[in-house]
C-alpha positions as CSV (number, residue, x, y, z in Angstrom):
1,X,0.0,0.0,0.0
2,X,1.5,3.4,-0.9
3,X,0.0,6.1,0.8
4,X,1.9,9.6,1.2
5,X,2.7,10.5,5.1
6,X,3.3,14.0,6.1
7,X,5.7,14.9,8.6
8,X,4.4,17.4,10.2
9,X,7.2,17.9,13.5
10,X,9.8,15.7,14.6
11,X,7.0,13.0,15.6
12,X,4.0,14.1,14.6
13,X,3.2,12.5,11.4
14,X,-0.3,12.7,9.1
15,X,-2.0,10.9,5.8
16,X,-5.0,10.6,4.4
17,X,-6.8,7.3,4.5
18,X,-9.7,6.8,1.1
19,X,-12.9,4.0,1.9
20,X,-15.0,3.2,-0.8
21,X,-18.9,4.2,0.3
22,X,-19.5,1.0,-2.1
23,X,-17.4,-1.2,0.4
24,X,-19.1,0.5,3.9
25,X,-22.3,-0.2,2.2
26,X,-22.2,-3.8,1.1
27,X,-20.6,-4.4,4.8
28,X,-23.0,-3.2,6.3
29,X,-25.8,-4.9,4.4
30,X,-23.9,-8.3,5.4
31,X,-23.7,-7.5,9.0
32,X,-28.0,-6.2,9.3
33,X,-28.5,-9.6,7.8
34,X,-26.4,-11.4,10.2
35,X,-28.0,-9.5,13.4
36,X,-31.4,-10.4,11.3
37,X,-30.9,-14.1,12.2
38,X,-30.5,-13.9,16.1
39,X,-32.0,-10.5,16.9
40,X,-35.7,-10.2,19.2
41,X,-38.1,-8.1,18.6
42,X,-41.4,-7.4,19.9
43,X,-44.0,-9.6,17.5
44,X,-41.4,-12.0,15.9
45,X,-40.3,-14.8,16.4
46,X,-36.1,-14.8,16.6
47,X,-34.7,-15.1,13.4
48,X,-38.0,-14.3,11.8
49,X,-37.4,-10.2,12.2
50,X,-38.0,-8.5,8.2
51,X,-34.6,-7.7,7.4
52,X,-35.9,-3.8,6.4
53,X,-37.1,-3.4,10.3
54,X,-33.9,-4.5,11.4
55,X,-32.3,-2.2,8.6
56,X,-34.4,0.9,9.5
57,X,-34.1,-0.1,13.9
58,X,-30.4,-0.4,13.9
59,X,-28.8,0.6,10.6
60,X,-27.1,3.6,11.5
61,X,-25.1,1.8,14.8
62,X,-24.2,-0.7,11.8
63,X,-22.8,1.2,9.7
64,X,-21.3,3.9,11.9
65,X,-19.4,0.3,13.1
66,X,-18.5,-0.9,10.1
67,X,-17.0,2.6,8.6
68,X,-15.1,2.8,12.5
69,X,-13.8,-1.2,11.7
70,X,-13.0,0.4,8.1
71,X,-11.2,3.3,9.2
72,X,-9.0,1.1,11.9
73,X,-8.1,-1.8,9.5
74,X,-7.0,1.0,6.5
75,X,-5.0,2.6,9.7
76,X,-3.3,-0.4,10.8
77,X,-2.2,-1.5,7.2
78,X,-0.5,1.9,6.2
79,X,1.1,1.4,9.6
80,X,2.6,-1.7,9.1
81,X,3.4,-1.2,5.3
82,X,5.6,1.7,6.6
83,X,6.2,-0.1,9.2
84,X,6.1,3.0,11.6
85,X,5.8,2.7,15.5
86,X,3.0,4.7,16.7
87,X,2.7,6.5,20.3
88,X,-0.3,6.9,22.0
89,X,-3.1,7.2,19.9
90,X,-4.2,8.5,16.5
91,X,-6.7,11.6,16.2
92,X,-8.9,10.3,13.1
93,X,-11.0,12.8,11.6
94,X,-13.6,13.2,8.5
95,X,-11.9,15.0,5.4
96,X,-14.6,16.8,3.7
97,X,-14.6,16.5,-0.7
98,X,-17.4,17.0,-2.2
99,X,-16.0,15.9,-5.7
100,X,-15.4,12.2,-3.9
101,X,-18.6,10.9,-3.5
102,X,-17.5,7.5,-3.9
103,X,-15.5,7.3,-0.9
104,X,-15.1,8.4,2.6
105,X,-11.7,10.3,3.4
106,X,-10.2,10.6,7.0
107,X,-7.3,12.2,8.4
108,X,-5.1,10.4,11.2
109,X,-2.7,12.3,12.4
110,X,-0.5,10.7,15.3
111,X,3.2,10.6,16.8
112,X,5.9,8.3,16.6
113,X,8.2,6.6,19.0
114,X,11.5,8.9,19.2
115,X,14.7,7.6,18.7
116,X,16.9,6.9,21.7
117,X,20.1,7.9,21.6
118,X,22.8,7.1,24.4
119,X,25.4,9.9,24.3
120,X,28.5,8.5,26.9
121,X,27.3,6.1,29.6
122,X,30.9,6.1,30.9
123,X,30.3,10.0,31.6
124,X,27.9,9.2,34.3
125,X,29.1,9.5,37.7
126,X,27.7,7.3,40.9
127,X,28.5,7.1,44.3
128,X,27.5,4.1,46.0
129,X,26.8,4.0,49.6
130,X,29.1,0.8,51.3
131,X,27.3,0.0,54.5
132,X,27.3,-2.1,57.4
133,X,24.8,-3.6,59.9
134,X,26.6,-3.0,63.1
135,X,25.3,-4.5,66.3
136,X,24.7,-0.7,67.8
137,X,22.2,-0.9,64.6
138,X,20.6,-3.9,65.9
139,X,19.9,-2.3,69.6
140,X,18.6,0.7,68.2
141,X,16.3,-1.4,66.3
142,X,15.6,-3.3,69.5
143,X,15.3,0.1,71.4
144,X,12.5,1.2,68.5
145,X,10.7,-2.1,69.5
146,X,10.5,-1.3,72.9
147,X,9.0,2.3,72.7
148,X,6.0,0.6,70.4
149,X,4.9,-1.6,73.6
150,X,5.8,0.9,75.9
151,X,3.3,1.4,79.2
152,X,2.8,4.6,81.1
153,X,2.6,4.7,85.5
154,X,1.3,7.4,87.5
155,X,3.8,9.5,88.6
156,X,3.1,12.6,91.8
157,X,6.3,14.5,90.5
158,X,6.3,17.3,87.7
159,X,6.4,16.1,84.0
160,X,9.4,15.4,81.6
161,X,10.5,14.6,78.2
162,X,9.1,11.1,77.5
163,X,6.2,11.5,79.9
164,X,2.7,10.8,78.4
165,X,-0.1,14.0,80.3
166,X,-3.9,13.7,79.6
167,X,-4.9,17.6,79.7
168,X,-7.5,20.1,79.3
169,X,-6.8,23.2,77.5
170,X,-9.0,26.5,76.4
171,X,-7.5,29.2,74.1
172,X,-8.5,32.4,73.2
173,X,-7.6,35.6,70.7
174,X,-8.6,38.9,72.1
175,X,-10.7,37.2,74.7
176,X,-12.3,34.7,72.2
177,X,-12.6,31.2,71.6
178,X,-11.5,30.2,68.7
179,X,-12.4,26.9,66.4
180,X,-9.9,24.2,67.6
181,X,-8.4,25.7,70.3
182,X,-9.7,23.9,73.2
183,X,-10.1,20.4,74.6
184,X,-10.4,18.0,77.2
185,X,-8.8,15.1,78.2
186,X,-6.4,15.4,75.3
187,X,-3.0,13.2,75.5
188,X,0.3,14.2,74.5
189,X,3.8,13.0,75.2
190,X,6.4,15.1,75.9
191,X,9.1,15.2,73.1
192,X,7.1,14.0,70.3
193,X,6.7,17.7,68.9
194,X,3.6,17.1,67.8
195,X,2.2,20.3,69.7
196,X,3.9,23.8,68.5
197,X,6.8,24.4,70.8
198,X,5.4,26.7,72.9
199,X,2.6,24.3,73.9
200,X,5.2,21.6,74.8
201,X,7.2,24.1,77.3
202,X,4.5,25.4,78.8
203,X,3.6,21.7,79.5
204,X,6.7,20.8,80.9
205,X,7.4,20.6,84.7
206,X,3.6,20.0,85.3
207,X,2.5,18.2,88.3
208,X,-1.7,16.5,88.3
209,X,-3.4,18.8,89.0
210,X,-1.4,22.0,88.4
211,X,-2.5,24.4,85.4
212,X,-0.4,27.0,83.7
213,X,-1.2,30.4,81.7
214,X,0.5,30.9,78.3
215,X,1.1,32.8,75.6
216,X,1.4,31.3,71.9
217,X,1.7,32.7,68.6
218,X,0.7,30.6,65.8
219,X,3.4,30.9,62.6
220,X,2.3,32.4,59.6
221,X,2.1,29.5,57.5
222,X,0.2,27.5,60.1
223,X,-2.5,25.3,58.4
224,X,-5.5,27.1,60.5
225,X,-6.0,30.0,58.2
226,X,-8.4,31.6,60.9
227,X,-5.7,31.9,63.4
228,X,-2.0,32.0,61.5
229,X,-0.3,34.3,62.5
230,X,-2.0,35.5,65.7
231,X,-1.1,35.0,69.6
232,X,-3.6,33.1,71.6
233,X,-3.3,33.0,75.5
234,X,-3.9,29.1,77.0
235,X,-5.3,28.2,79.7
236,X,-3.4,24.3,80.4
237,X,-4.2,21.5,83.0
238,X,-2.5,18.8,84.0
239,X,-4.9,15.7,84.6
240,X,-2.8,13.2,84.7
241,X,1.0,12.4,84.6
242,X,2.5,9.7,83.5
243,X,6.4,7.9,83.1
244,X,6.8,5.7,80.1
245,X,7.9,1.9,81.1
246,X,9.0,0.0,78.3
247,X,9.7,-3.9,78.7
248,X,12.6,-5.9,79.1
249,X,14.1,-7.6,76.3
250,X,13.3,-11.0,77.5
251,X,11.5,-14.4,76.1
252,X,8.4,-13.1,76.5
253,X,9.5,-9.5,74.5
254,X,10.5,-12.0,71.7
255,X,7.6,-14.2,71.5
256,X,5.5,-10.9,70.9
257,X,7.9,-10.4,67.8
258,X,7.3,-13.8,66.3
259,X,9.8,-15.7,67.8
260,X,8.0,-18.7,69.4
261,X,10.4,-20.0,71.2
262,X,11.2,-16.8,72.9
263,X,15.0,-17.2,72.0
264,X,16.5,-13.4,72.4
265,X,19.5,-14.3,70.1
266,X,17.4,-15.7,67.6
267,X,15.3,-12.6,67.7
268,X,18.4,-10.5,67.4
269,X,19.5,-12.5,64.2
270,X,16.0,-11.9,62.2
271,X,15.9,-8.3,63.6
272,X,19.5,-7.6,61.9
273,X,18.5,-10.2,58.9
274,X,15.6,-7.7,58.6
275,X,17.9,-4.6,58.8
276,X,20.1,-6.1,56.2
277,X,17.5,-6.8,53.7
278,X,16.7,-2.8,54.7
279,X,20.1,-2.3,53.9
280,X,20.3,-3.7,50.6
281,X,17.3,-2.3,49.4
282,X,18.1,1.5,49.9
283,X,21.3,0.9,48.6
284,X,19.8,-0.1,45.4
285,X,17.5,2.5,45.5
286,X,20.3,4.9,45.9
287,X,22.4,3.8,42.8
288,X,19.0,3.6,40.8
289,X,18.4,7.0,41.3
290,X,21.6,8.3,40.2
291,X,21.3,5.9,37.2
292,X,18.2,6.8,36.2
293,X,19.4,10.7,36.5
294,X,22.0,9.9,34.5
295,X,20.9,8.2,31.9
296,X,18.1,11.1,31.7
297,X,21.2,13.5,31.4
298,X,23.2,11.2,28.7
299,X,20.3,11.0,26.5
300,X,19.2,12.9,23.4
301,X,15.3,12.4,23.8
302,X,12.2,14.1,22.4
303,X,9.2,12.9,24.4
304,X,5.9,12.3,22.5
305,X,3.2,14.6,23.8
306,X,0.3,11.9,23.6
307,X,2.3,10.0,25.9
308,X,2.9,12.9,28.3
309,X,-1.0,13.6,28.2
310,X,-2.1,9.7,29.1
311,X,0.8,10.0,31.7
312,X,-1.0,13.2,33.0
313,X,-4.4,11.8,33.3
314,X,-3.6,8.5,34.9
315,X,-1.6,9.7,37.3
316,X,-4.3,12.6,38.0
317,X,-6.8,10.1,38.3
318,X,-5.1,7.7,40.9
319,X,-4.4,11.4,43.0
320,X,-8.1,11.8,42.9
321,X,-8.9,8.4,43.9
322,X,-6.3,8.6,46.5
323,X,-8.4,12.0,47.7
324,X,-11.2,10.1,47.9
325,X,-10.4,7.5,49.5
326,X,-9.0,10.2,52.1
327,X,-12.6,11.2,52.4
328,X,-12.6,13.9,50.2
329,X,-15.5,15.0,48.4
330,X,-15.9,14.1,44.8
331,X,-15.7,18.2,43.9
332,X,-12.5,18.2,46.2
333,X,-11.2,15.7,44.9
334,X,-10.9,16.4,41.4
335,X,-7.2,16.9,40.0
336,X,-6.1,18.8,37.0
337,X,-3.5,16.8,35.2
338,X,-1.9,19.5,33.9
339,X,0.0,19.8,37.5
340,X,1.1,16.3,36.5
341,X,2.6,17.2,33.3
342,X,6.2,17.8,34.0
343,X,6.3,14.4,36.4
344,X,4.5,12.6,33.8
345,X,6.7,13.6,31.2
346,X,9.9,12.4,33.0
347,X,8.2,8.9,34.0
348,X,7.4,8.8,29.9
349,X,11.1,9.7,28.8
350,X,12.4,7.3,31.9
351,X,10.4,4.5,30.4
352,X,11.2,5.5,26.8
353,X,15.1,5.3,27.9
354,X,14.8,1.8,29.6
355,X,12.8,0.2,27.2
356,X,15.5,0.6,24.5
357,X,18.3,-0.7,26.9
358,X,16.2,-3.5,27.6
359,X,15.4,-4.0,24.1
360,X,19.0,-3.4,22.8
361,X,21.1,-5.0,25.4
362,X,18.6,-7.8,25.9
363,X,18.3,-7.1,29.8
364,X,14.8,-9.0,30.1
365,X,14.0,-9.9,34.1
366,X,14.7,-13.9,33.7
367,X,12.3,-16.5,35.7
368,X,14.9,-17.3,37.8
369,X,15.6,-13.4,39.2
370,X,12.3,-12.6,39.8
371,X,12.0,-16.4,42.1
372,X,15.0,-15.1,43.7
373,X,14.0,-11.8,44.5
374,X,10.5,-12.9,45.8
375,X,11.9,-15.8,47.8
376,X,14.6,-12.7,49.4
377,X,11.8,-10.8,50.3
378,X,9.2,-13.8,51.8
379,X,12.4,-14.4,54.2
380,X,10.8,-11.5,56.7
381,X,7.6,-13.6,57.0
382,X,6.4,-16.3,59.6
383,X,5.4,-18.5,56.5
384,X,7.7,-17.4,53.7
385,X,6.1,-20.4,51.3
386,X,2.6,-19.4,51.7
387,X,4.0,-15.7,50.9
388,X,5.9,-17.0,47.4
389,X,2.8,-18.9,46.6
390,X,0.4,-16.0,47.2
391,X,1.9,-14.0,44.6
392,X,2.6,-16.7,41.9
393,X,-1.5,-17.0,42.0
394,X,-2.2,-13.6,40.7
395,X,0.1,-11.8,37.5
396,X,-0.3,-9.0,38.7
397,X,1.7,-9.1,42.0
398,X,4.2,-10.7,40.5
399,X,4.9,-7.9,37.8
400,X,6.1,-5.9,40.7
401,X,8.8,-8.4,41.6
402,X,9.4,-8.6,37.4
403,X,9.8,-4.5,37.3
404,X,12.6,-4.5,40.0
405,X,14.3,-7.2,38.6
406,X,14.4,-5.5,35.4
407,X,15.7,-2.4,36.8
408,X,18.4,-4.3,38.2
409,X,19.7,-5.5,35.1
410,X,19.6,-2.1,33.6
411,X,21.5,-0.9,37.0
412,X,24.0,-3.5,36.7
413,X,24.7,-3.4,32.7
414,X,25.5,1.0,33.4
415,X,27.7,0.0,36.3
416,X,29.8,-2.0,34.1
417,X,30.6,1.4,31.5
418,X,29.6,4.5,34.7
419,X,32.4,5.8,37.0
420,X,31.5,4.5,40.1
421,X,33.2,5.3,43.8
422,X,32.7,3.6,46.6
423,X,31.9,6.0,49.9
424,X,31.0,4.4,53.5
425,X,28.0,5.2,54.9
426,X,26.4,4.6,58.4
427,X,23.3,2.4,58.3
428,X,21.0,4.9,60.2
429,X,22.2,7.9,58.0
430,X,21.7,6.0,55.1
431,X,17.5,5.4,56.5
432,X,17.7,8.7,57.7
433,X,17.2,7.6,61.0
434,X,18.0,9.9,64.2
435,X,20.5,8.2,66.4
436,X,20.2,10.5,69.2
């Protein structure tokens, strides 16, 4: 088929595509008598229906079908004669001639896939974090354990950092109560910072019982609108004052961890198996990132905008879903994707630039990887069988497993050509974790 394609931008490309009316017609007298045999209609028996009625009832959806079938068959054949690899969707539109009676003409217009083209992997530049799983890491882990079982007691002295208070508090502005600024029985524990500052000093060194007067001015940005920016005067009493207890790290600590038979060492081994799996997994995710950054950087790429646009929408739509499922209201919760646009149009180029390394360099995720990886991660599981088998039941789970297994091949094949230094890193600064 030789058909004359327009190129009307980089990747945008456009022809013409020519139907006969004879062809639409005679298809779409086959397919009215075709529906005549089975259809039901009031008064006939099925298969008995006048083939005119059925004609005159559903002609129109017949034919607008057929001409659609046409239109996408004539599409796909130019396609594949010039064997061109189209992104996203065509835009398919009726050409007006009035001297063509004899056939219907249509526009598609549409982009093609860009070229890749890798400038100098071996210009890319990636540190990679060396870490260790120290025992202190293990304790601290421990210690983290501890505070999420942790009890409160009484206590008849004044309050401290750690201590857990159940208060009552009143605010006003200019002698007014305000929305939100006053409550009863409310519990807080010191040193969480979940109260603005000045709440949490003023609620320091309280005894039950004892109440203090304040003064508090919320910041600017504060996510009250009604009261950024203003200084409130509290009213705060202690009710009750407790001291945080956490347990012992005994048998019976470890059995509420999983371990059944209460074995402390053995708890400490999976705690520290679990941190190394931790380990492992933001160091790859540290090195993917530069990767990925690099690559982005080393690579001449024009991103189709049809892609960009799809990008945009899904990713608006799963924001307003998540919204929703927030409890936002369906008005609240609708999303423009046009404030997706830039992400969407790096996740496009991103998969644009690993797709042809894949392709190229033949770095498929292999049966074996994604077994390996799955059985790697059922290992932090009581049942770590039941866990393999759950996700071999369903595709879709096990695509996730397939998709990091993928980028690890691409990671590993621009290791082999990147510069790559080794720098040590401590395991809680690599988890961002606080170690004092």
């Amino acid at each position: 088929m030789s058909t004359q394609i327009e190129q009307l931008s980089t990747l945008e490309r456009r022809f013409t595509m020519s139907i006969p009316v004879a062809a639409i017609e005679s298809e779409t007298e086959a397919r009215i008598k075709r529906l005549a045999r089975t259809v039901k209609m009031s008064g006939f028996r099925p298969g008995k229906v006048p083939v005119k009625m059925v004609a005159s009832t559903y002609g129109p959806q017949v034919r607008s079908e057929a001409l659609s079938d046409a239109v996408n068959r004539s599409f796909g054949e130019v396609v594949d004669a010039n064997q061109l690899k189209v992104a996203g969707y065509p835009r398919i539109e009726p050409k007006a001639d009035a001297a063509d009676t004899a056939n219907f003409q249509f526009t598609a217009t549409f982009e093609v896939f860009p070229e890749v083209k890798f400038t100098d992997l071996g210009a890319i530049a990636i540190e990679r974090p060396v870490v260790e799983v120290t025992d202190a890491d293990v304790e601290r882990t421990l210690e983290t354990l501890r505070k999420q079982r942790v009890r409160y007691e009484v206590k008849s002295g004044a309050s401290a950092d750690g201590d857990r208070l159940i208060v009552d508090f009143a605010g006003e502005i200019d002698g007014v109560p305000f929305q939100g600024g006053s409550a009863k029985d409310f519990s807080m524990v010191l040193g969480e910072r979940r109260m603005l500052p000045e709440f949490e000093t003023a609620a320091h060194g309280l005894s039950k019982g004892e109440s203090k007067v304040f003064e508090l001015t919320f910041p600017a940005d504060y996510f009250g609108k009604d009261v950024a920016g203003k200084t409130a005067k509290f009213t705060l009493t202690a009710k009750d004052v407790a001291s945080p207890v956490l347990p012992d790290v005994d048998a019976e600590f470890a059995k509420a961890f999983g371990v059944a038979s209460g074995d402390v060492t053995a708890l400490r081994t999976e705690v520290r198996g679990n941190l190394e799996l931790e380990r492992k997994r933001r160091v790859f995710q540290s090195v993917r990132e530069q990767v990925f950054k690099g690559l982005r950087a080393q690579t001449a790429l024009e991103v189709p905008k049809s892609l960009v646009v799809a990008e945009a929408q899904r990713m608006a739509q799963s924001a307003s879903e998540d919204l929703k499922s927030r409890g936002a209201k369906d008005a609240d919760a609708q999303v423009s994707p046009s404030t997706f646009e830039p992400a969407a149009t790096e996740r496009v180029a991103m998969g644009l630039i690993v797709g042809e390394l894949v392709q190229a360099n033949r770095l498929q995720a292999t049966p074996e990887q994604v077994r390996a990886l799955l059985n790697e991660q059922a290992q932090s599981y009581e049942k770590p069988e039941q866990v393999v088998a759950w996700y071999y039941q369903d595709q879709r789970r096990l695509s996730e497993f397939e998709a990091v297994a993928l980028e690890q091949n691409v990671v590993d094949f621009v290791l082999k050509a990147a510069k790559v230094s080794d720098k040590s890193v401590a395991f809680a600064d690599l988890i961002g974790q606080q170690t004092a």
